[in-house]
C-alpha positions as CSV (number, residue, x, y, z in Angstrom):
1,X,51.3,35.5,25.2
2,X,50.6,31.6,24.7
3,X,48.5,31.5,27.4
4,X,46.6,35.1,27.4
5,X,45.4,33.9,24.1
6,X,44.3,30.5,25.3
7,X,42.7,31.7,28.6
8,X,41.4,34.8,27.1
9,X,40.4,34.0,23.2
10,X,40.9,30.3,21.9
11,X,39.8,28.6,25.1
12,X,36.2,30.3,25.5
13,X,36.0,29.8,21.4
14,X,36.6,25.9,22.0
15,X,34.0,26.1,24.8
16,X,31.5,27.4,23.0
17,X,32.3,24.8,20.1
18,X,32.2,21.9,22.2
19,X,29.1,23.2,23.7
20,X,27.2,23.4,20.3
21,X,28.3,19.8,19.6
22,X,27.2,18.6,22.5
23,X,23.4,19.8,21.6
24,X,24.3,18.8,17.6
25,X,24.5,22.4,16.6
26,X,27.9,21.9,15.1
27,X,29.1,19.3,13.1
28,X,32.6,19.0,13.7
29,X,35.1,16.6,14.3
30,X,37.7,19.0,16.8
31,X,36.8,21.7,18.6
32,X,40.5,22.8,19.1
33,X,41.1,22.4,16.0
34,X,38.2,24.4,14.8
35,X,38.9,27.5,17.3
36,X,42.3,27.9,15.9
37,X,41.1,27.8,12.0
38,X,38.2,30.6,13.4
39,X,40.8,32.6,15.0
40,X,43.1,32.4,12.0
41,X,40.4,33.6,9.7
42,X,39.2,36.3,11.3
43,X,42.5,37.6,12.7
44,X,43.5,37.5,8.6
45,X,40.2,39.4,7.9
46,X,41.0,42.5,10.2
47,X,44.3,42.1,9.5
48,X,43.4,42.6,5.9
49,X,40.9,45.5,6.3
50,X,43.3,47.4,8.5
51,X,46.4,47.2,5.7
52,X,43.7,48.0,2.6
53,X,41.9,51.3,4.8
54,X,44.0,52.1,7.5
55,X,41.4,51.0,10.3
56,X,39.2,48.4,11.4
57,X,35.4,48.4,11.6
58,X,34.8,45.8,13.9
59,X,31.2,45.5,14.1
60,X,31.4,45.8,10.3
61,X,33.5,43.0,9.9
62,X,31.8,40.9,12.4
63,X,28.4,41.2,10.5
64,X,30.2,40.2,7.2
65,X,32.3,36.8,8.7
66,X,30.1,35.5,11.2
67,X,27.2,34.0,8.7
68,X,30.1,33.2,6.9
69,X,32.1,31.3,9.6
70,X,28.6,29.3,11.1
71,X,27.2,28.6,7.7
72,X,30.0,27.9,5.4
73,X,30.5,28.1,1.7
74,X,28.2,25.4,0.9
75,X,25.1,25.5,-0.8
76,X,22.4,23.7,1.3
């Protein structure tokens, strides 16, 4: 299961992180370190929206944490 998720979800996360530092679109210290906090939030999110309704609206869900995930909680 270890490696599923780091072949199949962390890894290509990281990529795409260390990617987007490379051309200064993210600011961020560790990639690895920033796919696992990514993962963890929205795995918690779904996780939460499938124990408060029963189900999971994916795209739903998506729309909602991704702004929320690249942007922040900062006021810029």
């Amino acid at each position: 299961m270890i490696m599923f998720t780091e072949q199949k979800i962390r890894g290509p996360v990281r990529d795409i992180l260390i990617e987007g530092r490379a051309r200064d679109e993210f600011a961020l210290d560790d990639p690895s370190e920033a796919a696992t906090a990514l993962l963890g939030a929205i795995s918690q999110a779904a996780m939460s929206q499938i124990l408060a309704t029963g189900g999971l609206d994916a795209q739903a869900t998506g729309d909602r944490l991704l702004p929320l995930l690249l942007r922040g909680v900062l006021s810029r």
